[in-house]
mmCIF entry with sequence, helices, sheets and N, C-alpha, C, O atoms, coordinates in Angstrom:
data_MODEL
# 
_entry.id   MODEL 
# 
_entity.id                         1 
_entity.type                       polymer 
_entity.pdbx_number_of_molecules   1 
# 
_entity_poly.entity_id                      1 
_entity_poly.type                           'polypeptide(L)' 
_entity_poly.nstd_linkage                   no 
_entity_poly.nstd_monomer                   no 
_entity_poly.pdbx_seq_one_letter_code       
;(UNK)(UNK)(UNK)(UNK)(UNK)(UNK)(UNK)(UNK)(UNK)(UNK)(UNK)(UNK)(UNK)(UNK)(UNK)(UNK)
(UNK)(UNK)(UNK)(UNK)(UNK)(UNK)(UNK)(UNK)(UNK)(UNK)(UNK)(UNK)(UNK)(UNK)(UNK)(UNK)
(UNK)(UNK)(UNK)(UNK)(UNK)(UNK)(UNK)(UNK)(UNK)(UNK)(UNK)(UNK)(UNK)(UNK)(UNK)(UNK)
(UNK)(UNK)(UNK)(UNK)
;
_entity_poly.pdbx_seq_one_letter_code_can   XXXXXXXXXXXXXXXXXXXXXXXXXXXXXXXXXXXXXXXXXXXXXXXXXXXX 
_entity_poly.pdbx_strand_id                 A 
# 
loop_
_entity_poly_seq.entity_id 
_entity_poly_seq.num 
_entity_poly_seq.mon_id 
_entity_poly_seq.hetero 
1 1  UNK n 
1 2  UNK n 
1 3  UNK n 
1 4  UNK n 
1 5  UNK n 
1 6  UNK n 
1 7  UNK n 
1 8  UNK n 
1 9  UNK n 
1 10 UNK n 
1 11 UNK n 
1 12 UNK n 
1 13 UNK n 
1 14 UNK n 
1 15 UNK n 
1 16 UNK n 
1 17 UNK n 
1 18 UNK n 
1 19 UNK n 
1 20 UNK n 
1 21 UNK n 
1 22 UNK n 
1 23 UNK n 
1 24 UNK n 
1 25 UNK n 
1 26 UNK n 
1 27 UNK n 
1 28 UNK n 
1 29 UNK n 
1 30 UNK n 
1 31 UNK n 
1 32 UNK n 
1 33 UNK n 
1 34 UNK n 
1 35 UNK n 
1 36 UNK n 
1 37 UNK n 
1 38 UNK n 
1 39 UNK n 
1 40 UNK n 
1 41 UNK n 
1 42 UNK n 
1 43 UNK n 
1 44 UNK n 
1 45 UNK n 
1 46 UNK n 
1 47 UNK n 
1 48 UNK n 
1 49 UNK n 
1 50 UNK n 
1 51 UNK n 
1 52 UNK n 
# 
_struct_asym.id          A 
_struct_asym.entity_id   1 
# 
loop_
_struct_conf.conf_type_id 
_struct_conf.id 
_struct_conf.pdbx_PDB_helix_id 
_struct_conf.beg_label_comp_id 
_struct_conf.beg_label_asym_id 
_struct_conf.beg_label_seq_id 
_struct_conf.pdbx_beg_PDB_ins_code 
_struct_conf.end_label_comp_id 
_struct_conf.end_label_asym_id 
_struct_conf.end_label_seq_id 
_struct_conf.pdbx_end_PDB_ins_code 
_struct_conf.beg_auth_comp_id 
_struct_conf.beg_auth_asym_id 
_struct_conf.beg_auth_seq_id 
_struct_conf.end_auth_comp_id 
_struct_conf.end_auth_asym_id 
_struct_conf.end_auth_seq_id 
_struct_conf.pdbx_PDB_helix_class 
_struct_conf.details 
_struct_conf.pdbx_PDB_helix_length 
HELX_P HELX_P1 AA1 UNK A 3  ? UNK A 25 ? UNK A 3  UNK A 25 1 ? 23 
HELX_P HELX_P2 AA2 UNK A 30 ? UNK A 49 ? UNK A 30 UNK A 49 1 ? 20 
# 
_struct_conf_type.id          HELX_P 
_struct_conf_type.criteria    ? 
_struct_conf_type.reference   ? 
# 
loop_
_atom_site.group_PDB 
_atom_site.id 
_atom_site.type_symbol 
_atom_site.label_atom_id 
_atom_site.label_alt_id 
_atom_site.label_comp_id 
_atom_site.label_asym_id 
_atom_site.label_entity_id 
_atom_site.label_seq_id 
_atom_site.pdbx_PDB_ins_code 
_atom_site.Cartn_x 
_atom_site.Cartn_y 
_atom_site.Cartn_z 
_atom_site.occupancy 
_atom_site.B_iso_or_equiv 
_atom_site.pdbx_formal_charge 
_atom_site.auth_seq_id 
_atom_site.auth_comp_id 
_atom_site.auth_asym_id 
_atom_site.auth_atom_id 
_atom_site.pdbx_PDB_model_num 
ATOM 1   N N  . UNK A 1 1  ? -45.435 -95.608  4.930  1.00 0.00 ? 1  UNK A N  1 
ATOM 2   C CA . UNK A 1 1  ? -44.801 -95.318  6.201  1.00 0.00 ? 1  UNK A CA 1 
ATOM 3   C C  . UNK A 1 1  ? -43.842 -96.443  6.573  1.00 0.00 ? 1  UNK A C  1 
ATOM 4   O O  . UNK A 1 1  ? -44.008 -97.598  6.183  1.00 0.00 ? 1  UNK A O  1 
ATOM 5   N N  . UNK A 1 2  ? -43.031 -96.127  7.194  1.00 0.00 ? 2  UNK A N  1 
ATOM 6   C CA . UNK A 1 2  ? -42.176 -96.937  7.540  1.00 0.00 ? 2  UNK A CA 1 
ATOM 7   C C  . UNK A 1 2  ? -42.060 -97.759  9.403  1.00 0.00 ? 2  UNK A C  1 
ATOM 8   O O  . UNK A 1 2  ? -42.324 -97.197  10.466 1.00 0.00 ? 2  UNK A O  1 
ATOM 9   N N  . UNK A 1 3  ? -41.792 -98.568  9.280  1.00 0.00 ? 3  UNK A N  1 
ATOM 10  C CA . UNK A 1 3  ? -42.115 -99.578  10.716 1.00 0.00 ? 3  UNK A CA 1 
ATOM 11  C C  . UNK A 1 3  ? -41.778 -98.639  11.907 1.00 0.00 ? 3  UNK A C  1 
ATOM 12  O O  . UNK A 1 3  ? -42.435 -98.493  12.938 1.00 0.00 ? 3  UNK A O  1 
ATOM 13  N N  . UNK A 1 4  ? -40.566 -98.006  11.532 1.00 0.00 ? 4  UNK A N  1 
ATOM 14  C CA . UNK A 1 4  ? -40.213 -96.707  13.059 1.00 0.00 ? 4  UNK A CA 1 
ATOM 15  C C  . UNK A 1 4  ? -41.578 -96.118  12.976 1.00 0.00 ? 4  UNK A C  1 
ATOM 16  O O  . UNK A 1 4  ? -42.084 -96.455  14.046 1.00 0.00 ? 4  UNK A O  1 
ATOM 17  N N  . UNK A 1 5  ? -42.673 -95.267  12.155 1.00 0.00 ? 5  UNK A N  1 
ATOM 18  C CA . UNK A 1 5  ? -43.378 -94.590  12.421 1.00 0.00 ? 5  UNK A CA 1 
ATOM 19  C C  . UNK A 1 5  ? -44.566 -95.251  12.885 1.00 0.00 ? 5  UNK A C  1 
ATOM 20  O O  . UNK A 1 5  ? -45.499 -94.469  13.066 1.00 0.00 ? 5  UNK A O  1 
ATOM 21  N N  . UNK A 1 6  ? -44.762 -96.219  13.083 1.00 0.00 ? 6  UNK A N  1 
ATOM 22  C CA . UNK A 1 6  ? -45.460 -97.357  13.842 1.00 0.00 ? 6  UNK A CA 1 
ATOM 23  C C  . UNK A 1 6  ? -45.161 -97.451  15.226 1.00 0.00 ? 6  UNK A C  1 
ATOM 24  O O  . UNK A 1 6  ? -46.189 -97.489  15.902 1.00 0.00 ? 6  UNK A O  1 
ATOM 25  N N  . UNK A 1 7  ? -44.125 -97.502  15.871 1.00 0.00 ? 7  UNK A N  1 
ATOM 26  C CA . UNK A 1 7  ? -43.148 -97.926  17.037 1.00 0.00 ? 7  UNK A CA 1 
ATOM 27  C C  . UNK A 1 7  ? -44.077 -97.365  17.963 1.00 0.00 ? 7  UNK A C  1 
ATOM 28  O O  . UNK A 1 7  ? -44.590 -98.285  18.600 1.00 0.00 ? 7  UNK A O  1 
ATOM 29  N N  . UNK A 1 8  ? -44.507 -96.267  18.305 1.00 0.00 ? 8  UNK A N  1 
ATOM 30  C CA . UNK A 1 8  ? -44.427 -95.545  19.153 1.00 0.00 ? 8  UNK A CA 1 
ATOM 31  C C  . UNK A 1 8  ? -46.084 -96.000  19.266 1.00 0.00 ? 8  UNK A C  1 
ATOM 32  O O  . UNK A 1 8  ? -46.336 -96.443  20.387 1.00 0.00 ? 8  UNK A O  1 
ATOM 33  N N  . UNK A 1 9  ? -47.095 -95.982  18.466 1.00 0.00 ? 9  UNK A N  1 
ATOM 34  C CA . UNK A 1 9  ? -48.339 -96.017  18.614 1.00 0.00 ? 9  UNK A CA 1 
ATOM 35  C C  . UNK A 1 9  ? -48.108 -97.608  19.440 1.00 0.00 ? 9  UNK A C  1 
ATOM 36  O O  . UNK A 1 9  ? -48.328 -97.744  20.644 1.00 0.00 ? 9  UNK A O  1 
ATOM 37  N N  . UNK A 1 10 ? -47.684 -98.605  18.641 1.00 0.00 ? 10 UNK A N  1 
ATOM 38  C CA . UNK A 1 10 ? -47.707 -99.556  19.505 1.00 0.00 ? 10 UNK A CA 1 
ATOM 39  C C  . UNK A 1 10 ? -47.128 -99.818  21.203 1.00 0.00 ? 10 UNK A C  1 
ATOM 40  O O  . UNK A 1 10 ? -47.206 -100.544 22.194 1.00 0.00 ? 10 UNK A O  1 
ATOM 41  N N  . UNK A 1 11 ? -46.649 -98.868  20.742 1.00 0.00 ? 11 UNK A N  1 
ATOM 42  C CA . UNK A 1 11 ? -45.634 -98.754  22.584 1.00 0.00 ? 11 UNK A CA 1 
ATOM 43  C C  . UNK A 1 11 ? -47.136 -98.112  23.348 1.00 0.00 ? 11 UNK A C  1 
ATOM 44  O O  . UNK A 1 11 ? -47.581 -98.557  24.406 1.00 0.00 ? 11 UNK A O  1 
ATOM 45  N N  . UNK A 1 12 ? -47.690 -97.127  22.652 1.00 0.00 ? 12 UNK A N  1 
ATOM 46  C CA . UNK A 1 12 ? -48.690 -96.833  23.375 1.00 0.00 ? 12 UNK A CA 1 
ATOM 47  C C  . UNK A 1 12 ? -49.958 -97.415  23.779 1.00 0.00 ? 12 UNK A C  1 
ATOM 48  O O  . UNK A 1 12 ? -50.444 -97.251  24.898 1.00 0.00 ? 12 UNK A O  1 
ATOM 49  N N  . UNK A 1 13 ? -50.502 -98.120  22.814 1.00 0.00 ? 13 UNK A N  1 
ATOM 50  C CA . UNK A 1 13 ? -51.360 -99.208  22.749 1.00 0.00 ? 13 UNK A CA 1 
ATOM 51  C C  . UNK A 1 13 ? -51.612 -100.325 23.868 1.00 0.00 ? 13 UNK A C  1 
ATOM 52  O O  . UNK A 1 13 ? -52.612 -100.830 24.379 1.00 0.00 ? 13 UNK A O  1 
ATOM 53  N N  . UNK A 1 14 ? -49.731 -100.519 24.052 1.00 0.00 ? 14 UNK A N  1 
ATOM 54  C CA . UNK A 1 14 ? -49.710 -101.555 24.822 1.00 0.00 ? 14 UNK A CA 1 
ATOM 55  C C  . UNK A 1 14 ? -49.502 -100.954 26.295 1.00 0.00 ? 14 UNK A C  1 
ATOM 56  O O  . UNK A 1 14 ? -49.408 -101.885 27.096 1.00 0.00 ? 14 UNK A O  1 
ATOM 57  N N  . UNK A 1 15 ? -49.387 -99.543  26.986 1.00 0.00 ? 15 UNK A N  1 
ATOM 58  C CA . UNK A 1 15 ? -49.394 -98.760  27.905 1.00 0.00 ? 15 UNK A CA 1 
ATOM 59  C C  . UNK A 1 15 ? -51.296 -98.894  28.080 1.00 0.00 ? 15 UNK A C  1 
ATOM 60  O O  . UNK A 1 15 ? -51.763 -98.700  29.202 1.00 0.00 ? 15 UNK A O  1 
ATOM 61  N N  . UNK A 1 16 ? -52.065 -99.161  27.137 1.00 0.00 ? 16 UNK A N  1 
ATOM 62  C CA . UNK A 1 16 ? -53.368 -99.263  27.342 1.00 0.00 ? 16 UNK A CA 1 
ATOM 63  C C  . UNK A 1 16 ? -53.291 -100.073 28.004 1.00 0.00 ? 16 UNK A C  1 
ATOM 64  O O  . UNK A 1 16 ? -53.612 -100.241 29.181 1.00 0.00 ? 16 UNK A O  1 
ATOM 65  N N  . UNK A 1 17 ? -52.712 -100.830 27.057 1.00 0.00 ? 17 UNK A N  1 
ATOM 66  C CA . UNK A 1 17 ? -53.415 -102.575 28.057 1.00 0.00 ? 17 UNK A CA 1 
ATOM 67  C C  . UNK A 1 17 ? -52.869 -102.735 28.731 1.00 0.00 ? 17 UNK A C  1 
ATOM 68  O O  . UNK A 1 17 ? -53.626 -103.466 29.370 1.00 0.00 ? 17 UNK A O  1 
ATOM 69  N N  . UNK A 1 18 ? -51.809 -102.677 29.433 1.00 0.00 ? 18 UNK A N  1 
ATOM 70  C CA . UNK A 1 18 ? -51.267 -102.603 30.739 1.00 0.00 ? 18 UNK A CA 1 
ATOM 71  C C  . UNK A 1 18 ? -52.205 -101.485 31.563 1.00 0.00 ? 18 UNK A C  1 
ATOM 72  O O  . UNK A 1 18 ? -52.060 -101.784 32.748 1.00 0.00 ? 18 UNK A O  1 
ATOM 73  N N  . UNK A 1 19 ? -52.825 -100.688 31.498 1.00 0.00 ? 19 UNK A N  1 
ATOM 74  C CA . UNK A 1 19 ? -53.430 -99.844  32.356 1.00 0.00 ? 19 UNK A CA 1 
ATOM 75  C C  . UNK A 1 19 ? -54.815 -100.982 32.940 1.00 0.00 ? 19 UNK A C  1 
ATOM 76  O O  . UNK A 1 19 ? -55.226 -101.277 34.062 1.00 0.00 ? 19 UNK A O  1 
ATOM 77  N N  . UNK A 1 20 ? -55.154 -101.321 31.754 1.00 0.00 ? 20 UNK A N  1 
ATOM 78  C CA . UNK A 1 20 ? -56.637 -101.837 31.602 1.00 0.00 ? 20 UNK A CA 1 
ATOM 79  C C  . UNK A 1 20 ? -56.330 -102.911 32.270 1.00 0.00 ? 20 UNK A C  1 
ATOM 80  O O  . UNK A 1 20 ? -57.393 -103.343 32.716 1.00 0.00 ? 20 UNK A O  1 
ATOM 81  N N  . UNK A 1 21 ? -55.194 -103.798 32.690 1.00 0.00 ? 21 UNK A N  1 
ATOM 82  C CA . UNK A 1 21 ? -54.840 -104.833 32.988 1.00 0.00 ? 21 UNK A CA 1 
ATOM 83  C C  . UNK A 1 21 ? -54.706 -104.200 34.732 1.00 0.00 ? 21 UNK A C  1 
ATOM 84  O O  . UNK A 1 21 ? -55.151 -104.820 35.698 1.00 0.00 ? 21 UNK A O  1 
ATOM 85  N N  . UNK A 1 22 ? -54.096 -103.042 34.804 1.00 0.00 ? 22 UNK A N  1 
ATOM 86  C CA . UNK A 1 22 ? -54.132 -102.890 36.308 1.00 0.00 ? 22 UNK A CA 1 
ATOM 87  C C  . UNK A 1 22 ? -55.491 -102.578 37.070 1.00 0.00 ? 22 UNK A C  1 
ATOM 88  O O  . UNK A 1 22 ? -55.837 -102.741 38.240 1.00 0.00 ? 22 UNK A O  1 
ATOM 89  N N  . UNK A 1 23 ? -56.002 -102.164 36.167 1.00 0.00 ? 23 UNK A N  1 
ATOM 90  C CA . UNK A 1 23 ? -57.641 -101.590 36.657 1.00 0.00 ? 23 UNK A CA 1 
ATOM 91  C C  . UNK A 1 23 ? -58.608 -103.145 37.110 1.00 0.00 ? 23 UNK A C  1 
ATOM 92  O O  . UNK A 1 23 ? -59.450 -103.269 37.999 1.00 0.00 ? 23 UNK A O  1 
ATOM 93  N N  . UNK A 1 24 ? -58.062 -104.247 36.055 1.00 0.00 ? 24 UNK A N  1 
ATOM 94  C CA . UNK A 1 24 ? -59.337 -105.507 36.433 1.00 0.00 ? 24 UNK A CA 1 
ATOM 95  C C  . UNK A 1 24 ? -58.306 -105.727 37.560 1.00 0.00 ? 24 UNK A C  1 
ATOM 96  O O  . UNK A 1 24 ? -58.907 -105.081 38.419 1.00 0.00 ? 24 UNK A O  1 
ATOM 97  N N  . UNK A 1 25 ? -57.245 -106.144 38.161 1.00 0.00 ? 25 UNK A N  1 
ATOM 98  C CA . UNK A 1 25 ? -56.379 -106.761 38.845 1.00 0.00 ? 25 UNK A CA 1 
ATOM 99  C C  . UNK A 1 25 ? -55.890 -106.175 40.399 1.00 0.00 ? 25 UNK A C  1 
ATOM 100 O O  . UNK A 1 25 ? -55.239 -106.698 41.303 1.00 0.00 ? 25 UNK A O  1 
ATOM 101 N N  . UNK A 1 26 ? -56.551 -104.794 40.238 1.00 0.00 ? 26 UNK A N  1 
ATOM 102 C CA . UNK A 1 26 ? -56.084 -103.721 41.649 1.00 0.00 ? 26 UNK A CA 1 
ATOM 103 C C  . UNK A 1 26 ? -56.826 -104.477 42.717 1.00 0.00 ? 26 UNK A C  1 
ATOM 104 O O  . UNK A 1 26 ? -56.171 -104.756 43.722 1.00 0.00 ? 26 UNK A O  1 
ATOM 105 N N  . UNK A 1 27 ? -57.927 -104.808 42.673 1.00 0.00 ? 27 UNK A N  1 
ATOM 106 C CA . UNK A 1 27 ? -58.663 -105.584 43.688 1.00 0.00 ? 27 UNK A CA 1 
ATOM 107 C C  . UNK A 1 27 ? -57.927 -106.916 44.694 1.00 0.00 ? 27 UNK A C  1 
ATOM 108 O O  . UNK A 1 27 ? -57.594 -107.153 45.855 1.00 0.00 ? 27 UNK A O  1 
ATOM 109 N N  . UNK A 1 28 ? -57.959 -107.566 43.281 1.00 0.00 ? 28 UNK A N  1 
ATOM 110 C CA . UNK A 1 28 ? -57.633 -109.242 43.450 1.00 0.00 ? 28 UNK A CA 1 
ATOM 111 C C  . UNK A 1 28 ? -55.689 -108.958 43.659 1.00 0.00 ? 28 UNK A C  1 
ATOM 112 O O  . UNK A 1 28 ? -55.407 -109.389 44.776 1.00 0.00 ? 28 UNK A O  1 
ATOM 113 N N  . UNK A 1 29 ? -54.861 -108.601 43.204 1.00 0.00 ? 29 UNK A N  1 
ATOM 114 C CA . UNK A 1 29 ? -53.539 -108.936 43.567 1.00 0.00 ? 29 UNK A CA 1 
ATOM 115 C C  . UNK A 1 29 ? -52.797 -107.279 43.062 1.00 0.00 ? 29 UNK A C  1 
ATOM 116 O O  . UNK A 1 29 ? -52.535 -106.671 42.024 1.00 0.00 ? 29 UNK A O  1 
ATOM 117 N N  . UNK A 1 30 ? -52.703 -107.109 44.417 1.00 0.00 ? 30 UNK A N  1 
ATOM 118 C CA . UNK A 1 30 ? -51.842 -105.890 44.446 1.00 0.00 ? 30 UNK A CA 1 
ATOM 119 C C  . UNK A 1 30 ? -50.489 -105.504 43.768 1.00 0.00 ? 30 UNK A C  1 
ATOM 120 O O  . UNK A 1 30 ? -49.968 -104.566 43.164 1.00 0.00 ? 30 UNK A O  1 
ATOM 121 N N  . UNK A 1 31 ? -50.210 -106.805 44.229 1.00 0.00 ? 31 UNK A N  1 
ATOM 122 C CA . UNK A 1 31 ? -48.609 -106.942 44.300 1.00 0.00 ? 31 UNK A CA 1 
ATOM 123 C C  . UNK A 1 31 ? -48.060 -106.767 42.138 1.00 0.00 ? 31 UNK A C  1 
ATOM 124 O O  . UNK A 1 31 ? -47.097 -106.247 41.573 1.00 0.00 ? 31 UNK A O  1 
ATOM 125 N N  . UNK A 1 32 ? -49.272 -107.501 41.648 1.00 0.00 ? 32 UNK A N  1 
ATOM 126 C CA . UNK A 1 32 ? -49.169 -107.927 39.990 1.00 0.00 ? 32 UNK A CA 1 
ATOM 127 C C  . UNK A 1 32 ? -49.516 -106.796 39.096 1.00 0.00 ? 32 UNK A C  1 
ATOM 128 O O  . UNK A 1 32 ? -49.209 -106.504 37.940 1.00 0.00 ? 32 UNK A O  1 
ATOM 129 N N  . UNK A 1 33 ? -50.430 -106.130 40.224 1.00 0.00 ? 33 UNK A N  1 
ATOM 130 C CA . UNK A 1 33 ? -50.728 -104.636 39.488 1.00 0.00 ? 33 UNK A CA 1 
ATOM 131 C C  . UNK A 1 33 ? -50.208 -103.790 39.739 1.00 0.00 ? 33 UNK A C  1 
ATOM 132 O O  . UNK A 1 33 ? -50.549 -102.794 39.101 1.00 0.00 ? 33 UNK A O  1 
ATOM 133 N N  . UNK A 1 34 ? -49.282 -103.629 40.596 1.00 0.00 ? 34 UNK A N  1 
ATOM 134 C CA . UNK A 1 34 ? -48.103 -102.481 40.275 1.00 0.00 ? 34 UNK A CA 1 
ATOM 135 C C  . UNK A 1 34 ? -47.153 -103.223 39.590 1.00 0.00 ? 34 UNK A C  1 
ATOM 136 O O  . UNK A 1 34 ? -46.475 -102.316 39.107 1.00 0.00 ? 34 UNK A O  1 
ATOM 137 N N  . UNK A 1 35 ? -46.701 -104.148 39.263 1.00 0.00 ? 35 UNK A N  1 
ATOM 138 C CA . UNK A 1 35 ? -45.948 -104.784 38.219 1.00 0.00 ? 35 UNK A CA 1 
ATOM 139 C C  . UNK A 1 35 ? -46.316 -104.297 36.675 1.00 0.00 ? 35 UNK A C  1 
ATOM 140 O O  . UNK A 1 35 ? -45.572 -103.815 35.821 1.00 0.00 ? 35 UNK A O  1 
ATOM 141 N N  . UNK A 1 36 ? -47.536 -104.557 36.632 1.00 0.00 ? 36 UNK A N  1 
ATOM 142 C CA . UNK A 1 36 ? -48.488 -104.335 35.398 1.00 0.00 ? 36 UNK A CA 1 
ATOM 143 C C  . UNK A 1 36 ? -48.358 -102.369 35.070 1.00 0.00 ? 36 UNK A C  1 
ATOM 144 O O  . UNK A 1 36 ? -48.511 -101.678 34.063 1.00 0.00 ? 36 UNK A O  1 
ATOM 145 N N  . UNK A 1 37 ? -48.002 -102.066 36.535 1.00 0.00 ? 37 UNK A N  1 
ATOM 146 C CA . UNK A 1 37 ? -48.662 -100.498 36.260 1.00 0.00 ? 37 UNK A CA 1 
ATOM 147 C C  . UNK A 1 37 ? -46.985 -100.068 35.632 1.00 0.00 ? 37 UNK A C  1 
ATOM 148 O O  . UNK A 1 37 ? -46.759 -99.334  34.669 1.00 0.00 ? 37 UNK A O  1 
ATOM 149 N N  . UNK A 1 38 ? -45.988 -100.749 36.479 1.00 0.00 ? 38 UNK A N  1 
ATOM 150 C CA . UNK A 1 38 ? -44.062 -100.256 36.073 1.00 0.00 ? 38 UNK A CA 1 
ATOM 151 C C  . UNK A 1 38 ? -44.279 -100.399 34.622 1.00 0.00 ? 38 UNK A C  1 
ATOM 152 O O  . UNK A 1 38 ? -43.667 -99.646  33.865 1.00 0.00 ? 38 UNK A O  1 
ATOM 153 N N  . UNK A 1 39 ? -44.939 -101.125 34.242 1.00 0.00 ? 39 UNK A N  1 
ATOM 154 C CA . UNK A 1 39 ? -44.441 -101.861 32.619 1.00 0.00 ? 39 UNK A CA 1 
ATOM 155 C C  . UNK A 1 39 ? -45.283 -100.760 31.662 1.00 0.00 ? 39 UNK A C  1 
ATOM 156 O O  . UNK A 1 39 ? -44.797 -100.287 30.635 1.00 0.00 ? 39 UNK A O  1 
ATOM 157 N N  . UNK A 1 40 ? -46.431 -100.478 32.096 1.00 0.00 ? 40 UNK A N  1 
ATOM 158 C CA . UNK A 1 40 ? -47.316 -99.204  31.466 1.00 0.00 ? 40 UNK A CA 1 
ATOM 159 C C  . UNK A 1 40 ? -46.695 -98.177  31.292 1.00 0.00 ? 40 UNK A C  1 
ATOM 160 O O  . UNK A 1 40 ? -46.893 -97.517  30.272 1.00 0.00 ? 40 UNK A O  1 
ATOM 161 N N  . UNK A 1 41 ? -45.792 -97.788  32.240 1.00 0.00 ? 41 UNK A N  1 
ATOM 162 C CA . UNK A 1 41 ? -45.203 -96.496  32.389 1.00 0.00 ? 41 UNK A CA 1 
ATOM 163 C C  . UNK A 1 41 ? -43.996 -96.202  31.683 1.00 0.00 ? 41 UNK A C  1 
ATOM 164 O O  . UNK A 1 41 ? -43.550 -95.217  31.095 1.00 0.00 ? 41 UNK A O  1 
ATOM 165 N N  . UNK A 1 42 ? -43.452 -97.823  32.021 1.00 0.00 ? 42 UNK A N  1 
ATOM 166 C CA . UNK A 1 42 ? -41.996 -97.928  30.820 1.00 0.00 ? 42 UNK A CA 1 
ATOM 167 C C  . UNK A 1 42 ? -42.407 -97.475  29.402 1.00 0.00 ? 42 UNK A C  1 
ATOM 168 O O  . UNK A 1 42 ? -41.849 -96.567  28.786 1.00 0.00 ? 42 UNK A O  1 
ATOM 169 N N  . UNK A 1 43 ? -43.683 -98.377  28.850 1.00 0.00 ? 43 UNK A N  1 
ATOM 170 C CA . UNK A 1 43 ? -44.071 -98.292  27.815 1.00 0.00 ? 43 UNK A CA 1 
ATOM 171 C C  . UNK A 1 43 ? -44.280 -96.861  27.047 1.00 0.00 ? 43 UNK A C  1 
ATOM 172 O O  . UNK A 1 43 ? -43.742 -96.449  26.019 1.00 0.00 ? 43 UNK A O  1 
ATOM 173 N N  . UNK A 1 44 ? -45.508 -96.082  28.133 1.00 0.00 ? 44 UNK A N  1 
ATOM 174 C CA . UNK A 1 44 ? -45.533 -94.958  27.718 1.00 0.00 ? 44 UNK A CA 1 
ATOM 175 C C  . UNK A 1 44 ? -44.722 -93.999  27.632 1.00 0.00 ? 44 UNK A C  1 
ATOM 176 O O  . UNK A 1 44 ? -44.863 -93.091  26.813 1.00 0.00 ? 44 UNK A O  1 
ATOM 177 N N  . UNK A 1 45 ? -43.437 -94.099  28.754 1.00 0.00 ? 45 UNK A N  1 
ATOM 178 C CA . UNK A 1 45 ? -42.184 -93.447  28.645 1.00 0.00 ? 45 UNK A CA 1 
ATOM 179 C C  . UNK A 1 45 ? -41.618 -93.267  27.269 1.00 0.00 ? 45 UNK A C  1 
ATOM 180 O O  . UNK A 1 45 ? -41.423 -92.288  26.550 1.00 0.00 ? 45 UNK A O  1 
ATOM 181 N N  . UNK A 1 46 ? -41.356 -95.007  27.118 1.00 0.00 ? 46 UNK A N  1 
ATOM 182 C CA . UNK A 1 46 ? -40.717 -94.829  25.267 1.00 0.00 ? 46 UNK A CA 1 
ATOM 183 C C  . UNK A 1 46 ? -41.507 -94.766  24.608 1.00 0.00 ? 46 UNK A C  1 
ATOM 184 O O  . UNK A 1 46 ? -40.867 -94.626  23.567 1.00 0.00 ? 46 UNK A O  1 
ATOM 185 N N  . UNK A 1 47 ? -43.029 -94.748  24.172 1.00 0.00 ? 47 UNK A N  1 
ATOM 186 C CA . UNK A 1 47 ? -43.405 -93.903  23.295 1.00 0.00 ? 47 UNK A CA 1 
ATOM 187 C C  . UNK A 1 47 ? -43.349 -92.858  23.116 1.00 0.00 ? 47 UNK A C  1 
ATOM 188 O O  . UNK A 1 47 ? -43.288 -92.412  21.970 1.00 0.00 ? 47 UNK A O  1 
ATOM 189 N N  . UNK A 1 48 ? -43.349 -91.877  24.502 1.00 0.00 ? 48 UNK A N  1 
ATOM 190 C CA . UNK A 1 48 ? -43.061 -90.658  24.471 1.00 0.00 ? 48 UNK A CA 1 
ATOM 191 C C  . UNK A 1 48 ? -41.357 -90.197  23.780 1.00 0.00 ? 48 UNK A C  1 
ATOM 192 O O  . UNK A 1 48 ? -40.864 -89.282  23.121 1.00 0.00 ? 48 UNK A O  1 
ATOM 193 N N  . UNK A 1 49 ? -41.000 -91.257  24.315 1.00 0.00 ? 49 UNK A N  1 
ATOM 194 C CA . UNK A 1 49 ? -39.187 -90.883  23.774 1.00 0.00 ? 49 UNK A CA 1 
ATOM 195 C C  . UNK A 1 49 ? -39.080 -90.948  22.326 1.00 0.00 ? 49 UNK A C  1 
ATOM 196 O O  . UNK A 1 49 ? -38.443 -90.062  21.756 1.00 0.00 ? 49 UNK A O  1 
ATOM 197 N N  . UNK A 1 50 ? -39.610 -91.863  21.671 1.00 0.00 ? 50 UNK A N  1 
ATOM 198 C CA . UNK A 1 50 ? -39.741 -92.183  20.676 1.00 0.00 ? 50 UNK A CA 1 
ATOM 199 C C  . UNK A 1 50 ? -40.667 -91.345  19.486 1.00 0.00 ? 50 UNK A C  1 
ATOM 200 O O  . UNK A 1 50 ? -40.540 -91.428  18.264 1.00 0.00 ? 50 UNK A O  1 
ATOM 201 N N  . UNK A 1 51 ? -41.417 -90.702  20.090 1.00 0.00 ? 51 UNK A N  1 
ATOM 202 C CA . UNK A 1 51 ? -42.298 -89.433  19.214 1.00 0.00 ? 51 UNK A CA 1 
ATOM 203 C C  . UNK A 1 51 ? -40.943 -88.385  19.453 1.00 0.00 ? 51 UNK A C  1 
ATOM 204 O O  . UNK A 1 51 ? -40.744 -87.745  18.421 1.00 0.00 ? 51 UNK A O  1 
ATOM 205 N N  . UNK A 1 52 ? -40.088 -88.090  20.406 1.00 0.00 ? 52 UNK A N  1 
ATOM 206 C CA . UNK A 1 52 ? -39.592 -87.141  20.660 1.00 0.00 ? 52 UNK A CA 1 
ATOM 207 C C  . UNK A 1 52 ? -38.557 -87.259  19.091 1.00 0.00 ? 52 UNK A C  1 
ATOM 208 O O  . UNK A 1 52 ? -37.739 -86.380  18.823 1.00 0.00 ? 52 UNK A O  1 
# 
């Protein structure tokens, strides 16, 4: 396989951990976890673009 067919799982992967990152952090700092949550969404956006 080639590194493009990789791209996208990792884009998604890291939409995990940005989720998982807003979930410990929603409590303690609001403000960092919707930061955390924009960047999840970017992420999963272009994975989605990127399977497309």
């Amino acid at each position: 396989m080639v590194v493009k067919d990789w791209v996208w799982l990792i884009l998604l992967g890291l939409a995990g951990f940005l989720l998982g990152g807003v979930y410990v952090t929603w409590k303690s700092s609001r403000m960092f976890a919707f930061v955390l949550l924009a960047g999840a969404i970017l992420a999963a956006a272009g994975a989605v673009t990127w399977m497309i």
